[in-house]
TORBATI-97491 format. One record per residue (C-alpha): x, y, z; residue in three letters. Coordinates in steps of 0.02 Angstrom, whole numbers, plus 50000, padded with zeros to 5 digits. Each point is the difference from the previous one (the first is absolute). Example, Ala and Ser with C-alpha at 12.3 -4.5 7.8 and 13.67 -1.06 7.14 Angstrom:
! TORBATI-97491
50615:49775:50390:ala
50069:50172:49967:ser
//
This chain:
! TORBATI-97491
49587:51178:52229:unk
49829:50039:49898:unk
50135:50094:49878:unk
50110:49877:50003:unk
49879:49855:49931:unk
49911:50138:49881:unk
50165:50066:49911:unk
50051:49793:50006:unk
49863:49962:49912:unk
49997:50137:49848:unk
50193:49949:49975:unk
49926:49822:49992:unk
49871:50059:49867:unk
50138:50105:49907:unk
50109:49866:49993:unk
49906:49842:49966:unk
49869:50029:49884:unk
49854:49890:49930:unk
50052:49923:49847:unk
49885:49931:49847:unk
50064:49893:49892:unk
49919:49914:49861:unk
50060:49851:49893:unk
49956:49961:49851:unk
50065:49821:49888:unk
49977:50034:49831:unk
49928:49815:49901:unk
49935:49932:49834:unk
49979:49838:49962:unk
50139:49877:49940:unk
50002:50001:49831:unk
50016:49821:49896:unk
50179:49943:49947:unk
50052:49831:49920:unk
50173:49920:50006:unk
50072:49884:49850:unk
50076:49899:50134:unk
50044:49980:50167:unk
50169:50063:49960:unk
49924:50178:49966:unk
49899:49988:50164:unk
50140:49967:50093:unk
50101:50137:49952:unk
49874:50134:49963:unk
49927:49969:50183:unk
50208:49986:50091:unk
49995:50164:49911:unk
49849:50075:50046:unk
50028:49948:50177:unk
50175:50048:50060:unk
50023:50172:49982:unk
50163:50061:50087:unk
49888:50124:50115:unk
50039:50176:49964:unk
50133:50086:50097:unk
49960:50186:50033:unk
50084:50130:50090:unk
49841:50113:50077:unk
50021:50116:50128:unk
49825:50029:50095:unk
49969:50150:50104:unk
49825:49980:50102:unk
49886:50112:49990:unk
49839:50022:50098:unk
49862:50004:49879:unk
49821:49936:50010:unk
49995:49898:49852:unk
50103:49849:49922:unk
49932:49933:49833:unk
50105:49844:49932:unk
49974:49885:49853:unk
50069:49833:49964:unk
49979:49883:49837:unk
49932:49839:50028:unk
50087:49853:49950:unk
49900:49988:49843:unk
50046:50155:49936:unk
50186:49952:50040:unk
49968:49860:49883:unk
49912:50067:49879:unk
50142:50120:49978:unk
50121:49838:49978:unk
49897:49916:49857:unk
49984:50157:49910:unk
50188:50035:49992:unk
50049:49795:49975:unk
49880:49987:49873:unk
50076:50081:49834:unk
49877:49969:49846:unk
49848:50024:50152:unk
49907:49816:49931:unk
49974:49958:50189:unk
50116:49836:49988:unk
50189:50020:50088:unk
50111:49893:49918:unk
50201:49959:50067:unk
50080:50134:49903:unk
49881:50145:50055:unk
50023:49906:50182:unk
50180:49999:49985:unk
49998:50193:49935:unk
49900:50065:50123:unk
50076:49896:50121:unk
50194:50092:49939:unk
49890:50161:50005:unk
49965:49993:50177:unk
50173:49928:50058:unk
50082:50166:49917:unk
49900:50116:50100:unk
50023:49912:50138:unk
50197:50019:49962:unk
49981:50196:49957:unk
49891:50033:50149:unk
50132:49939:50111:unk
50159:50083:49905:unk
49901:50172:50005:unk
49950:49953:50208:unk
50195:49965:50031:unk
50063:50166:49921:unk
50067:50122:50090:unk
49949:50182:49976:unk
50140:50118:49900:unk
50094:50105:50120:unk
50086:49870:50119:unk
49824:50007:50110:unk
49907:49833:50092:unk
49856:49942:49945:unk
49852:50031:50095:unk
//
């Protein structure tokens, strides 16, 4: 029984590890942004925040190692991003036609990520 419980327990160990994982949100601050109207707010901001989430095929095989290290953009930085691609001539003031372009921007990608996440691969085979 003593060997029972013994070998039990190294299998245990073997096969459920200690895990460390560490997280890490990357931030700045906000930076300052002016609208010509509330037009430009409107759709610069509808933009901004309704992203068709990203559809991704992954295929995760676990393995047992010590140490997970992730790291995630803040919100700020997500934004930040935004202003810098809907604001062309960079003046800090978003008017309706950068709005509007950005906002056609963002509804294309969201159009070609989901052709290329409904295409099947060449060769007749599923998807995964």
């Amino acid at each position: 029984m003593r060997i029972g419980s013994t070998a039990l327990a190294a299998l245990g160990a073997l096969l459920l590890p200690g895990c460390v994982t560490y997280s890490t949100i990357k931030d700045e601050p906000r930076t300052e942004v002016r609208f010509v109207s509330a037009k430009a707010t409107e759709v610069f901001y509808r933009a901004y925040r309704d992203p068709v989430p990203e559809k991704k095929h992954e295929i995760w095989v676990r393995l047992p190692l010590p140490y997970w290290q992730y790291s995630k953009d803040s919100d700020n930085i997500r934004f930040n991003r935004a202003l810098q691609k809907a604001d062309a001539n960079r003046d800090g003031v978003i008017t309706e036609k950068e709005a509007a372009a950005f906002a056609e921007r963002e509804k294309e990608k969201e159009t070609e990520d989901l052709k290329t996440s409904d295409a099947r691969p060449e060769g007749g085979g599923a998807g995964v």
